[in-house]
N, C-alpha and C positions, 0 to 999 in steps of 0.2 A: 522868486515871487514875493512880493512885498507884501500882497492883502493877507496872508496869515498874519507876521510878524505884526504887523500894523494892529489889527481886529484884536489883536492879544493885548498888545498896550498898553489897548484900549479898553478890554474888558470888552468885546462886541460879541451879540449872542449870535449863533451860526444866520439866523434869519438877517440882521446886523447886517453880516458878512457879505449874506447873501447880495442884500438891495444898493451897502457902497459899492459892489463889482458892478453894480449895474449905474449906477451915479457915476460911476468913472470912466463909463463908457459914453457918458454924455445923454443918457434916457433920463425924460423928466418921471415926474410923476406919476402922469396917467399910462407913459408907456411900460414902465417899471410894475406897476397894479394889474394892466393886462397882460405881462409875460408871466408875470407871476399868481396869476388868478385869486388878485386880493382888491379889495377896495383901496379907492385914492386915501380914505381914511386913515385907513391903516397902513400904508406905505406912507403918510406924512407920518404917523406917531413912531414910525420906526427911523424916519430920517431927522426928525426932532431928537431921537435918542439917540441917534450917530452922532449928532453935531452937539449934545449935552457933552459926553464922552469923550469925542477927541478936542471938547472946547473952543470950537467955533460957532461962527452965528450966519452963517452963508455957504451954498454951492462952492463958491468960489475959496471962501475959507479952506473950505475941507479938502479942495483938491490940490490947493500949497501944502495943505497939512501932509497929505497922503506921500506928496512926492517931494517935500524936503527931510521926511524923517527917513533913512534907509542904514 
């Protein structure tokens, strides 16, 4: 499984962890907030701080990131 090693890297807080498994499964925002009964707010400030982290600026960024690093 790659998202430990990854999340480590990274420095990603388990919450972190939590919301790219759900990014890499292709759930936006709002569906990510209500699986996880959080606001869209605060599911962007955690995807804002995935993408400070692994140093991207996009979706898309992050998911070449996820599965060229192994």
């Amino acid at each position: 499984d790659l998202l430990p090693a990854y999340s480590a890297r990274h420095g990603l807080t388990a919450r972190e962890r939590e919301i790219l498994a759900l990014v890499l499964e292709g759930k936006d925002n709002q569906n990510i907030a209500s699986s996880l009964t959080l606001s869209v707010g605060t599911v962007k400030a955690h995807v804002h701080n995935i993408y400070r982290k692994a140093d991207v600026s996009s979706r898309q960024q992050l998911l070449q990131s996820f599965w060229r690093e192994d």
